[in-house]
N, C-alpha and C positions, 0 to 999 in steps of 0.2 A: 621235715617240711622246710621249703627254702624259700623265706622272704626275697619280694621282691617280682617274681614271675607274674606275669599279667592273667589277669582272668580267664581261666578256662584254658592257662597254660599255650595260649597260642598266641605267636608274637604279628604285631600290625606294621605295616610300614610308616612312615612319617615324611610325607611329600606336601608341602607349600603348607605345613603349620596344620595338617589333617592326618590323624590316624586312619591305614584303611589297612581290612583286608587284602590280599593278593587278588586281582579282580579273578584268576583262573581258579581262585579256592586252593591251590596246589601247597602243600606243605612238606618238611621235611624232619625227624624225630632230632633232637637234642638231648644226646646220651651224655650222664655222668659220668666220666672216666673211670671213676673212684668203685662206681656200682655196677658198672655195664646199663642199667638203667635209665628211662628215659626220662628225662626233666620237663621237657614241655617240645613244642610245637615248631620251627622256622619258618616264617614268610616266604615264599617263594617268589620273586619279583620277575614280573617279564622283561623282556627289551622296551615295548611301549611305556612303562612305568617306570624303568630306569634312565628314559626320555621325557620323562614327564618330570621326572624330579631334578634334571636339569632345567629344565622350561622353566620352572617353579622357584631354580636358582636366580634365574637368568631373569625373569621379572624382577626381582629385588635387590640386581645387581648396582643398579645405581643408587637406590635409594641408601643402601647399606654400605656402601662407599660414601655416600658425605655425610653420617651419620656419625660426630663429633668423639675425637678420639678417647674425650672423658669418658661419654657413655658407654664407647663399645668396652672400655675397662672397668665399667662399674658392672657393666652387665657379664663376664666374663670374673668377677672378682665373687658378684653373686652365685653364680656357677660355683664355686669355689668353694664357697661358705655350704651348699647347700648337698655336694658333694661332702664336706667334712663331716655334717650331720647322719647322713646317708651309709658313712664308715662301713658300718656293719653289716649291713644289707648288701654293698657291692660290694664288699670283701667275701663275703659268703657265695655270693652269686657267679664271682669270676673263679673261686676255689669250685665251683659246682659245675662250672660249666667245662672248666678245660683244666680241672685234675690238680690247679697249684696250690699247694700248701697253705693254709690261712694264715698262717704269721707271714706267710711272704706275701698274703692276695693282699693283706692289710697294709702294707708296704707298696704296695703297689697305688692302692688308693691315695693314699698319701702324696705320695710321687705325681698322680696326676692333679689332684689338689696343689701343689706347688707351679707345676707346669701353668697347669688357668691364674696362677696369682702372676709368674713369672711374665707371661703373655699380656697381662694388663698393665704390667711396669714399662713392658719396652716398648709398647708404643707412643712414651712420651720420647723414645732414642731414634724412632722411626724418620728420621729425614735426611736431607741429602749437603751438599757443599755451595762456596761459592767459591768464585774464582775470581782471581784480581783480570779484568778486562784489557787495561793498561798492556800487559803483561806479552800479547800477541801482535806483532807486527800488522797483522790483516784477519779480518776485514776491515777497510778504512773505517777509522773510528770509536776505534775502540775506548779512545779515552775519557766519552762519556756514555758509558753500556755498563751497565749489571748484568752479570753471571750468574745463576745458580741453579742447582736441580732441585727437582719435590720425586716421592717416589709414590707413585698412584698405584691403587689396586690391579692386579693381573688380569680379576676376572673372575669365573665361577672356578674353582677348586674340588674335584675329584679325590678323596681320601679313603684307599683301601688300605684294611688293616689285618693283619694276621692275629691267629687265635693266641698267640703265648701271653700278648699283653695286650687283652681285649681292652682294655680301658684306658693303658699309659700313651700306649703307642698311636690309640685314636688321639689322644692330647695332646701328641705332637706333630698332628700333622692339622686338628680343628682349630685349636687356640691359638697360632701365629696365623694362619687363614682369617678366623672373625677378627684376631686383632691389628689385621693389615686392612680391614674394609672390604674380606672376601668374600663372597655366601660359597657353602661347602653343600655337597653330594656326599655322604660317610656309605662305603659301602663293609659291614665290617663282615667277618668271615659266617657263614653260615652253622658252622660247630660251636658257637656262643654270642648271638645274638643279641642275647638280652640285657649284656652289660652295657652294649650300645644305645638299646632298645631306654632304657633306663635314662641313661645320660640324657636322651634328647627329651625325658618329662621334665627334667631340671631343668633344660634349656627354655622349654616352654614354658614351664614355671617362672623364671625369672623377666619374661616378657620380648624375647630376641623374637623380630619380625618374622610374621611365615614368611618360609621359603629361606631362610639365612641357615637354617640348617636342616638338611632333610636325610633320611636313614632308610634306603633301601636292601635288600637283602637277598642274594639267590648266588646262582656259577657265574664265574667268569667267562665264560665263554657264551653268555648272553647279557645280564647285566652289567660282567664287568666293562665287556667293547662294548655296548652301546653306549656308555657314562664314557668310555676313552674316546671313543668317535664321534660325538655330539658334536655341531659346528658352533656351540654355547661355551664349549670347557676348553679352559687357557691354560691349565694346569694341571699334571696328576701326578698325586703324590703316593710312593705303595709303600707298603713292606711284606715280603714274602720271598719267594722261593729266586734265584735268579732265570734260571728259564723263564718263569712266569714276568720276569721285573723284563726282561730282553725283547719278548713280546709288545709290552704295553710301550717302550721306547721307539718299539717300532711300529706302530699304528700311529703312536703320537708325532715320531716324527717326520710322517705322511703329511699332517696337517701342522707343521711348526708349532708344536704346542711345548712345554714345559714339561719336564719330568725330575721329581727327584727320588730318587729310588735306593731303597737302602735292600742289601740282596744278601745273599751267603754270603758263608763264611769258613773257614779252617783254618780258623785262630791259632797258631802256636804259643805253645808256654814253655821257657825256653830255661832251663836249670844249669846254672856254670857250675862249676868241678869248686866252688869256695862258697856256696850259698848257703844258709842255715835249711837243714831237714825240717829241723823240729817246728820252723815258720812257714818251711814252702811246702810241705806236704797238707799241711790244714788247708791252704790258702789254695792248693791243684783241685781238694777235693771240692771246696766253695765254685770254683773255675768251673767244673767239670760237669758236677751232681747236681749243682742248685736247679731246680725245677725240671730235675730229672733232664739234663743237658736241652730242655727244649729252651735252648734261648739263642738268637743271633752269634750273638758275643762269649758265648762257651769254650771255655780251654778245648777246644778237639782236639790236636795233636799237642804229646809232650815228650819236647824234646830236653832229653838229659843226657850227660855227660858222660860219658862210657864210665869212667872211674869212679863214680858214684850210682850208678844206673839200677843197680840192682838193689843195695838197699833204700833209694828213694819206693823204687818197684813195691818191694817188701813191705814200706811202710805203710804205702797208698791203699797195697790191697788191706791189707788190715784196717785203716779206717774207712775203707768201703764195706767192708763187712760189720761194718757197726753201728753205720746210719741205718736209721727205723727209717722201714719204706711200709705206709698206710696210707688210710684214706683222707683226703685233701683236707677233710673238714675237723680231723683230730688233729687235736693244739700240739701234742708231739711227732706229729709225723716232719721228716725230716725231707723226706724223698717221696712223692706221689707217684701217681700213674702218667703212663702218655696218655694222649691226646684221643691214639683208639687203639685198636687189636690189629689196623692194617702197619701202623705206628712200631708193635712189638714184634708183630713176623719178618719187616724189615730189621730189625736189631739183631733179630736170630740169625738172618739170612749174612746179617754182617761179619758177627762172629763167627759162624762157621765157615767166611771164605776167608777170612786172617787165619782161622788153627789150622783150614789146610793148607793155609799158604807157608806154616812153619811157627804162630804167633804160640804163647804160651799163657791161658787164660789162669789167672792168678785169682779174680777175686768173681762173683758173680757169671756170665756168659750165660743165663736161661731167664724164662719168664717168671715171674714168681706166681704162687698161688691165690686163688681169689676169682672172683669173677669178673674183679676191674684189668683193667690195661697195664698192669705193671712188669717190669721188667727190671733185674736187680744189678744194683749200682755193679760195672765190669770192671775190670781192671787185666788190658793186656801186654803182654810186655815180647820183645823182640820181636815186634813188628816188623814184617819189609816193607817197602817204601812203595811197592805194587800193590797194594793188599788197598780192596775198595776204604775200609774205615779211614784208611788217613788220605786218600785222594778226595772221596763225597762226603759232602757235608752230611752225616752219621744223626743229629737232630736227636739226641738219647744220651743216656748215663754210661757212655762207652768210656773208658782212657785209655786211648791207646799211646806204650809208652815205645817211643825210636831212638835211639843209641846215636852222641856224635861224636865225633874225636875233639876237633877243637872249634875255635870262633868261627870260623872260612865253613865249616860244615853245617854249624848250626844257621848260619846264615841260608848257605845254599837250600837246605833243606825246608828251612821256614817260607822263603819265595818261592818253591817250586811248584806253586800251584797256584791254577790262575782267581786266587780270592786273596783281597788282601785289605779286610776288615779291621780288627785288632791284634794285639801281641804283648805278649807278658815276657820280659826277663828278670831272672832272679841272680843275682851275684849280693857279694860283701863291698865289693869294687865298686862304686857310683862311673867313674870315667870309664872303665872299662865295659860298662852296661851303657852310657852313651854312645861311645862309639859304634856297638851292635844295634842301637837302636838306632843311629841313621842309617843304617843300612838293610834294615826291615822296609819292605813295601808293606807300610799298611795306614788306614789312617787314624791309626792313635796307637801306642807302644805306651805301657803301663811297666815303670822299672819297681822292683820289687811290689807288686802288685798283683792282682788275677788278670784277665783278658776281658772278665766280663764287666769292667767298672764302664760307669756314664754320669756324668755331671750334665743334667736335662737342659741349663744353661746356655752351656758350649759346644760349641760342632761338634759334628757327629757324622761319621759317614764313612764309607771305602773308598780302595781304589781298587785297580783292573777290573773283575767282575761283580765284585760286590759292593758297588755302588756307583751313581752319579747326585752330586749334588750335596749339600749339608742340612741336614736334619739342627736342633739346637734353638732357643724361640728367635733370638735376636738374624739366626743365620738366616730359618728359615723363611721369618717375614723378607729380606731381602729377597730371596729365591722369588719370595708372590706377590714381589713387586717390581713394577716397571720404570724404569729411571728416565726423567722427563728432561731436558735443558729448558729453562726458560731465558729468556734475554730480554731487558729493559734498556731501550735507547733514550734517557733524561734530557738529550740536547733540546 
């Protein structure tokens, strides 16, 4: 039995401060990874209702814009407190809904528990400059004028969120929104609802006006464009697949609206010929495995050094073969299930066009047993550089490992695809791991590190396809605000 799930197992929407059914009744099951089994119920939201929960923003938009910077961080700090309490229940519930490990769901809670404290610090950082008037030849006058800017709220805020980090990743896209004076629309993924579902009884709980945060639920291809298309929404912030993020960029920027979008990725993790083994192969398998490679920021391709290539190969699959892969909710499972079963016949599909492309499956390559979604930690080696695993974002417990001669190869190799998220180099050399890292297109290079680190703090985000814009609290309230000049003539 899993604390937490709403009565009778069916989840309600949350539009202007009201729980309601789907008015079409329409629902959708919410499978445990872990069991194949069903957890409860999804809301299924129309386009009218995912217009309504804009409307619902859009009333309260002003009000919650001059609604005094203390409160919105006292109210957001309460969030926080009440979420801490809560630990266990939404650690359980995000491990039940989409298959992650409870020492990591636990982790995860935390993390967004820090994010709503973080979110209520910065906006005492939240303001703008002045400038010496004096200072500009023209317009006449200048010499008795005041300069400065204030940065006002955007607007109503649209916030889709993917399944991997039901909870964290809604927290960094709601808490710099209410802490900018936004009212938000959460549309979070339909395969785990209810961690969302959850979050906004706290919300309610702690007394944030109806309509400052509202949580609808259904496809993108009706609630999501309606919520992108509203002539109410000045902003929309995603995270998901990039096809999907290239879309919503292009509806939005129909109507000049805002987007910050954080999208794939094929992170390289990049081994020089002087690195230690004995620290970079723990640290490829942390990269690669943790939550069963469903995460953004995932070592997908690893790039090692011909002269060392095969015994890093050798090690890896060995400790692939030795993470415990169980169900989500046991305190030692190391490696859970994906996300579904459509999740694991694409891994299949993966691996079988790398061995016939020439790859050489070393550790795992088949689905494991069970009636949940798993599929066991892989380990490939002499990858070619045509082989889909290391071209598409792979979203699983693949490693695929590719072979370079020297710096000029790894480099070339690391850019040649058009995502450029994060990146790990490993060497004994510090300058010589700089130098390779300004020449990584990505937007953040971890030297002796994994690909998938985040300090929730500080920017965050891609360049070429996997991203526009910086995620981060301090970044993103700038993002979801608008920079105003004012002028004061004293003569």
């Amino acid at each position: 039995m899993i604390d937490g799930l709403p009565a009778g197992r069916k989840g309600r929407l949350f539009i202007g401060g009201e729980w309601r059914p789907p008015t079409g009744g329409a629902y959708v099951p919410v499978v445990d990874p872990s069991t194949g089994q069903p957890l409860g119920e999804a809301p299924v939201a129309s386009a009218e209702e995912a217009r309504a929960a804009v409307d619902a923003a859009a009333d309260v938009e002003e009000r919650w814009g001059e609604v005094p910077g203390h409160e919105r961080a006292r109210l957001l700090r309460a969030v926080a407190a009440r979420l801490e309490s809560d630990r266990e229940t939404m650690a359980r519930l995000i491990a039940s809904e989409v298959g992650k490990p409870i020492v990591e769901a636990r982790v995860e809670v935390d993390r967004a528990v820090g994010v709503y404290r973080l979110a209520a610090e910065e906006i005492r950082h939240l303001g703008g400059e002045s400038f010496p008037a004096d200072a500009y030849e023209r317009p006449a006058g200048n010499e008795q004028r005041f300069l400065f800017t204030v940065r006002d709220p955007i607007g109503v805020v649209v916030a889709i969120g993917p399944f991997n980090f039901p909870l964290n990743l809604l927290a960094h896209k709601i808490a710099p929104a209410l802490a900018a004076g936004n009212p938000v629309v959460a549309k979070p993924t339909s395969a785990a609802p209810f961690t969302a579902l959850r979050l906004a009884e706290h919300f309610a709980a702690v007394g944030l006006p109806a309509g400052a945060l509202n949580v609808v639920v259904g496809p993108g291809r009706t609630v999501g464009d309606a919520l992108v298309e509203h002539p109410r929404t000045r902003l929309v912030t995603f995270t998901g697949s990039t096809d999907v993020g290239k879309g919503i960029a292009e509806r939005a920027g129909r109507h000049a609206k805002r987007v910050i979008l954080e999208m794939g990725g094929m992170d390289p993790f990049i081994v020089l010929d002087d690195a230690p083994l004995d620290l970079v192969v723990p640290a490829a398998a942390r990269g690669v495995f943790s939550y069963s490679g469903q995460v953004c920021t995932a070592s997908k391709r690893l790039l090692v050094q011909a002269s060392i290539a095969e015994k890093f190969a050798h090690a890896l699959a060995e400790r692939a073969r030795a993470l415990r892969v169980g169900p989500a909710l046991e305190e030692t499972t190391e490696v859970g299930p994906l996300i579904d079963a459509a999740a694991v016949a694409r891994m299949e599909g993966l691996v079988a066009e790398a061995r016939g492309a020439g790859a050489h499956v070393l550790a795992g390559g088949s689905r494991s047993g069970g009636p949940g979604s798993f599929f066991a930690p892989t380990v490939l080696d002499d990858v070619p550089p045509e082989a889909r695993v290391v071209r598409e974002e792979p979203f699983g417990p693949i490693a695929p490992i590719l072979r370079f001669t020297d710096v000029d190869d790894a480099v070339r190799i690391a850019n040649s695809t058009p995502y450029g998220l994060q990146a790990a180099v490993y060497t004994r050399d510090i300058a010589r791991g700089f130098r390779l890292a300004k020449r990584i297109r990505a937007g953040g290079v971890h030297l002796n590190d994994p690909t998938n680190l985040r300090w929730d703090a500080l920017p965050f985000g891609g360049v070429k396809e996997s991203g526009l814009g910086r995620e981060g609290l301090r970044y993103a309230m700038q993002e979801m605000t608008e920079v105003k000049l004012i002028s004061v003539n004293y003569a």
